[in-house]
Legacy VTK file of the C-alpha trace (Angstrom):
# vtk DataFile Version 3.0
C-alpha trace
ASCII
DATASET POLYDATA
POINTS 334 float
0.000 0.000 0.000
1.390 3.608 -0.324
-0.247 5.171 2.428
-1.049 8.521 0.441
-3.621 10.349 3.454
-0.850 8.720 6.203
2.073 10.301 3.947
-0.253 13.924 2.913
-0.797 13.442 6.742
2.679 13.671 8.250
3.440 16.474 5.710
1.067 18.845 7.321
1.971 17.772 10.782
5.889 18.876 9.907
4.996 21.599 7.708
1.804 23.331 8.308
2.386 22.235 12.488
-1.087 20.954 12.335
-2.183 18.719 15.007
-2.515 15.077 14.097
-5.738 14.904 13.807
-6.430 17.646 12.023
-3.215 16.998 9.233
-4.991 13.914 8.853
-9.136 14.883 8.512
-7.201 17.355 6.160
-5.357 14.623 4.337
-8.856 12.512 4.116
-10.389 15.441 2.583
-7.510 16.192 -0.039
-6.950 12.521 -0.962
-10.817 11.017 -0.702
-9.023 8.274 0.726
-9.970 6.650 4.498
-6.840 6.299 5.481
-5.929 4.994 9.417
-6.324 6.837 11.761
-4.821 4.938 14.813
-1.995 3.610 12.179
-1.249 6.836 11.659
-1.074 8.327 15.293
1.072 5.140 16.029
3.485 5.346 13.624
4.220 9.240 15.034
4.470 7.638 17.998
7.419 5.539 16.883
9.050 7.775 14.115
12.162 9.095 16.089
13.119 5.574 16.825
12.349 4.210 13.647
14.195 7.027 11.509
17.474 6.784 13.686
17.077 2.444 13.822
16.639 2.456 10.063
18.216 5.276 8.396
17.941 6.250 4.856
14.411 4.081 5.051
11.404 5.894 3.035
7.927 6.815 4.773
6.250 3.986 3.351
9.281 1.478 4.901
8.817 3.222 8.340
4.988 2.667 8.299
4.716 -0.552 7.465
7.929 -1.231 10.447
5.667 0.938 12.716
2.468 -1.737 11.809
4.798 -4.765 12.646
5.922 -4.228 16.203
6.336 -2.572 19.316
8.743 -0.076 19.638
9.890 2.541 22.492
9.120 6.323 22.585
12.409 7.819 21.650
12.320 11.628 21.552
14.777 13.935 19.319
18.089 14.476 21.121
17.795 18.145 21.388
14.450 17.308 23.318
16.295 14.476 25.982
19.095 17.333 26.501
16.781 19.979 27.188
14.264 18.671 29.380
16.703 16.659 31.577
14.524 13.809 32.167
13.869 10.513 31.195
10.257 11.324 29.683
7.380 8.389 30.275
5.708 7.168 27.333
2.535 6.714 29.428
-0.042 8.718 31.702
-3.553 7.923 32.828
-6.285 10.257 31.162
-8.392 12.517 33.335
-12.064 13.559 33.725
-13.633 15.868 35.382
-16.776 15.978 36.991
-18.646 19.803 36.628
-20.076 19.758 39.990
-21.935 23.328 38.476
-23.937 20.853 36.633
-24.430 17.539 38.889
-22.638 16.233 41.574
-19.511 13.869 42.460
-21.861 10.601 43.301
-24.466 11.401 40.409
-21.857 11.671 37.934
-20.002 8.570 39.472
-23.350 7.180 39.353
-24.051 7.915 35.705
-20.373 7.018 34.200
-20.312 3.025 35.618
-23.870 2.695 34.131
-22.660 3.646 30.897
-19.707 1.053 32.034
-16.870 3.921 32.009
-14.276 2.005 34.503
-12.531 5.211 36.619
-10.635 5.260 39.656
-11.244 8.270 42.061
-8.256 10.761 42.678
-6.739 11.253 46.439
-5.799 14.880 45.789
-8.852 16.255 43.907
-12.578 14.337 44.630
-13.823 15.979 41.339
-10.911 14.480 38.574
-11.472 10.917 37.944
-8.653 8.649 36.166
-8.927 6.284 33.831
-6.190 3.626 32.296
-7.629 4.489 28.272
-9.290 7.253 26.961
-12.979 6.819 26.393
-15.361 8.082 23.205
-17.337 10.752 24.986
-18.904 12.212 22.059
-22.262 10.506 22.066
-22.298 10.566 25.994
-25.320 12.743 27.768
-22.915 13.215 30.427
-20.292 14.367 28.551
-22.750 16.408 26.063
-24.037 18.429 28.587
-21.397 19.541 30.207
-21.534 17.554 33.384
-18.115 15.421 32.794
-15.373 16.745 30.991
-12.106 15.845 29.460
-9.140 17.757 31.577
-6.310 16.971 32.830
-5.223 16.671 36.106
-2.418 19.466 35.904
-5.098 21.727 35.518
-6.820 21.096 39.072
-3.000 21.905 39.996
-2.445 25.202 38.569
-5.829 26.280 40.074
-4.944 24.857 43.144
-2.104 26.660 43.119
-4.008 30.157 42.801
-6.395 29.219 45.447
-8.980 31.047 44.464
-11.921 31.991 46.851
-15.302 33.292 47.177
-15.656 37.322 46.365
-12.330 37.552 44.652
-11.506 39.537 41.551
-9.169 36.728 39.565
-7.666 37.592 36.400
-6.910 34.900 33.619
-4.569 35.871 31.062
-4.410 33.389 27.943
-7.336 32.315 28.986
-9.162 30.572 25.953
-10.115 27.698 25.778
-11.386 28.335 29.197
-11.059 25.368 30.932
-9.103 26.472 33.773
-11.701 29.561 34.394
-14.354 26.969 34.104
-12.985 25.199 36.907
-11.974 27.909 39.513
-15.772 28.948 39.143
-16.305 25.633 39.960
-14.305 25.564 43.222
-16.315 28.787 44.035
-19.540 28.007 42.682
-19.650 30.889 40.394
-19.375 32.865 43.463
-16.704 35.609 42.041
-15.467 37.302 39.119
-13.161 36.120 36.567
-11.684 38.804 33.512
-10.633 36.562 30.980
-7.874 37.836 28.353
-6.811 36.150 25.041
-5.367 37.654 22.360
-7.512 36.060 19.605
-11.258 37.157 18.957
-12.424 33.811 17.616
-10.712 31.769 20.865
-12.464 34.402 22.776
-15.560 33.633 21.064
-15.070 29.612 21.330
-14.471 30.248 25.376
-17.840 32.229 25.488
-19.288 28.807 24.061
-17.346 26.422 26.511
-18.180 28.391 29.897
-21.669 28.883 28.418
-21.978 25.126 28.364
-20.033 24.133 31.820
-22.568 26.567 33.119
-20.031 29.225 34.027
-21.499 32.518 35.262
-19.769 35.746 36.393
-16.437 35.859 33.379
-15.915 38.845 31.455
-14.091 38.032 28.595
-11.518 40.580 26.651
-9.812 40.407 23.599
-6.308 42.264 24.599
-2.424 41.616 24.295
-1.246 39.849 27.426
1.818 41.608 27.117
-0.273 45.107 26.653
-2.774 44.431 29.118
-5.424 47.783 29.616
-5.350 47.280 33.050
-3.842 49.791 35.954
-3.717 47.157 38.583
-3.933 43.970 39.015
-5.302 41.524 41.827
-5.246 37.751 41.601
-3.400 36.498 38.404
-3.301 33.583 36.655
-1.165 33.353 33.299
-1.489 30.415 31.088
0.798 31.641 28.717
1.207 30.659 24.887
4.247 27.787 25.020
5.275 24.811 23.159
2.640 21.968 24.673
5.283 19.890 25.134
4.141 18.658 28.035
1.450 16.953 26.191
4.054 14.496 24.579
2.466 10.858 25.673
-0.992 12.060 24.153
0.773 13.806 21.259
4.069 12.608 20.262
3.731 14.418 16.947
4.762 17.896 19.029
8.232 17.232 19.095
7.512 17.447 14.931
6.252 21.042 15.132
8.272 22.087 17.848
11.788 23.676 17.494
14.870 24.639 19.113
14.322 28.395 17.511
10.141 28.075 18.446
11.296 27.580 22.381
13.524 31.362 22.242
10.170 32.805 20.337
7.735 31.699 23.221
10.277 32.629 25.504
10.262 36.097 24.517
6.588 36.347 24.357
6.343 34.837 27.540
8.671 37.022 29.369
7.042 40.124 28.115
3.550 38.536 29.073
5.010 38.027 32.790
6.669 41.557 32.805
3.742 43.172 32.129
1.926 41.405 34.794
4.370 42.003 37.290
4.270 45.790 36.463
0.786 46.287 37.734
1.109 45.464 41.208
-0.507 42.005 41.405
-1.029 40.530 45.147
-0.593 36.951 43.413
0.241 35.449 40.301
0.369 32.072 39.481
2.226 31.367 36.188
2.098 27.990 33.818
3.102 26.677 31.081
2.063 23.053 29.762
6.002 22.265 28.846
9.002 19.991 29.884
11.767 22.983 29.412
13.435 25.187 31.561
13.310 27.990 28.501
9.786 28.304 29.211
9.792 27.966 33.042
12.789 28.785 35.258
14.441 30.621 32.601
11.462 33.309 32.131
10.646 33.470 36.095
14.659 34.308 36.584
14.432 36.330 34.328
11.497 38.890 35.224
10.920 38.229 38.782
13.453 40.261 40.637
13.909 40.814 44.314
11.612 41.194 47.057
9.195 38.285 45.705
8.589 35.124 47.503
8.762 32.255 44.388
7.751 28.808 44.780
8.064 26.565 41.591
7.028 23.163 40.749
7.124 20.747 37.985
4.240 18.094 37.202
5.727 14.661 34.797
3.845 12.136 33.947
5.454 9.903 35.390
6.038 11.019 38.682
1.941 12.820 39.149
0.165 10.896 35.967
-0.262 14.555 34.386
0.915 16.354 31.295
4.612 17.908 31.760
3.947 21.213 33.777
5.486 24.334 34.951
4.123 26.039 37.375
5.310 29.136 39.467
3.403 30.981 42.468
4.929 34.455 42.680
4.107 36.903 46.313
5.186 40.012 47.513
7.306 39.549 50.384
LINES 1 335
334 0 1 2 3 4 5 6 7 8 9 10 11 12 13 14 15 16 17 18 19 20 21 22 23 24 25 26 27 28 29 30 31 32 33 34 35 36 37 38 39 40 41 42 43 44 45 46 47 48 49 50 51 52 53 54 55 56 57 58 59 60 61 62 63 64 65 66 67 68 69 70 71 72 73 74 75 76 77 78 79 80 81 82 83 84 85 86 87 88 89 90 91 92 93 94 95 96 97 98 99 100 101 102 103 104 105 106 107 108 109 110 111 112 113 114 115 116 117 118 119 120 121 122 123 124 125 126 127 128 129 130 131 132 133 134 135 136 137 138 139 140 141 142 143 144 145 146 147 148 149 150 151 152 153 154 155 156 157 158 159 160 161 162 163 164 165 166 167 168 169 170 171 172 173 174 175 176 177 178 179 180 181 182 183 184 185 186 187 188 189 190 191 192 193 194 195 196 197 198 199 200 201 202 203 204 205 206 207 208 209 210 211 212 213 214 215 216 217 218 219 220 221 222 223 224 225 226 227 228 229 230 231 232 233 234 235 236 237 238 239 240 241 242 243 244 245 246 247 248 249 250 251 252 253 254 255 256 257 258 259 260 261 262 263 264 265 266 267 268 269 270 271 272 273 274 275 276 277 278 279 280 281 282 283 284 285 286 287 288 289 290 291 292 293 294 295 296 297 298 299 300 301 302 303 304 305 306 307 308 309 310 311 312 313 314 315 316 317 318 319 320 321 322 323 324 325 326 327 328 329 330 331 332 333
């Protein structure tokens, strides 16, 4: 077989950086071929070993290798020397239960009747983990907004703000809105969020999600994080723009789209993000990034938070907390 959608496939993953599974419902379309799916996610899975095993091998060689065995998650080099880690090839998946909507024992209740196998979590009641990922799409639960696909770094990084009733919080790179979704939920809508993104139509997509997870009390803004039109600031949480590599085991295609020179760009941005915040006189910020490198983490908090701060910093691996690969940073004044 020549694997035309797989091939069209990978070729928009390295050079559009589309997601894998939109390069390949793009490849479908282009080629009005099926294609495979899980073949397809499996072989990125396996490239970097393959392609260094078997050198000089062509893309239709390396698929059909990737078809016939088992092989171990090898990243690039320049990704082993950066994030100083052995990296896990495996993590649980995480829901979580909307207790806006319905609560923990109903939705419990509702997910082993549909005969969704979960074990509940000892740090969060609300995130549930499971050993596979499930199809929620044509679940009631899922469709209304009462469960919901997030991962358990999330519940972290809003742990980390704390957030409590009556409190102004501020959310900068907010969209999707999944982590404003769920500090509402900690508070039962009871305080306000202002929710910045730079893009009108993620802006617009976050209106949708909170509308759905029945989130009440977020004003949303379309601004520059690192030109916010603010004069002070109170609570802060900044989610800023960075590489995803932390999502590796779910997505090994992002060491693909990712680059050496795409780690100094987000660095920059997110330095000037965390400046700015800084320079309005927050009481708190809390600052993440879903990534396994110090560019993005130490490197920018060194970098912009200067004396007289208290800093605590933390770093989530999947397989040391069964999350994504996090950052996260909890700046005071002292």
């Amino acid at each position: 077989m020549s694997w035309e959608t797989e091939r069209l496939a990978f070729r928009y993953v390295v050079k559009r950086k589309l997601s894998p599974e939109k390069a390949f419902k793009e490849a479908v379309r282009r080629t009005e071929k099926k294609g495979d799916l899980r073949a397809f996610l499996k072989f990125l899975r396996d490239y970097y070993y393959l392609s260094v095993a078997y050198p000089g091998r062509g893309f239709e060689e390396l698929f059909e290798l990737s078809l016939k065995g088992n092989y171990p998650f090898v990243p690039p080099r320049w990704v082993e020397e950066r994030a100083r880690r052995k990296l896990s090839p495996r993590k649980p998946y995480w829901l979580r239960v909307n207790t806006l909507k319905v609560s923990l024992e109903e939705a419990k209740k509702e997910l082993r009747e549909l005969g969704i196998e979960f074990e509940e979590d000892e740090d969060f009641p609300f995130m549930l983990r499971l050993e596979a990922k499930p199809e929620l799409k044509g679940l009631k639960p899922f469709q209304e907004g009462r469960v919901v696909p997030q991962d358990k770094s999330a519940a972290f990084v809003v742990s980390a703000l704390d957030p409590k009733e009556g409190e102004l919080i501020f959310d900068i790179g907010s969209a999707p809105g999944m982590k404003a979704s769920l500090i509402q939920q900690l508070r039962e809508n009871r305080g306000e969020i202002v929710a910045v993104d730079l893009s009108a139509k993620r802006v617009e997509d976050e209106r949708k999600v909170l509308r759905w997870l029945g989130v009440k009390n977020v004003e949303l803004i379309v601004a520059d994080g690192a030109h916010l039109p603010f004069r002070k600031l109170t609570k802060v949480l900044v989610d800023a723009p960075c590489s995803n590599s932390g999502t590796y085991v779910e997505d090994p295609s992002v060491f693909l789209r990712v680059t050496p020179r795409d780690l100094r760009r987000l660095s920059r941005i997110q330095k000037g993000i965390l400046k700015e915040v800084m320079g309005l006189r927050p009481e708190k910020v809390v600052y993440s990034v879903c990534s396994l490198f110090p560019d993005e983490g130490e490197d920018v908090i060194r970098a912009v938070v200067k004396g007289g701060k208290e800093v605590d910093t933390r770093r989530l691996y999947p397989d040391t907390n069964g999350t994504d690969g996090f950052f996260i940073a909890v700046v005071r004044p002292q």
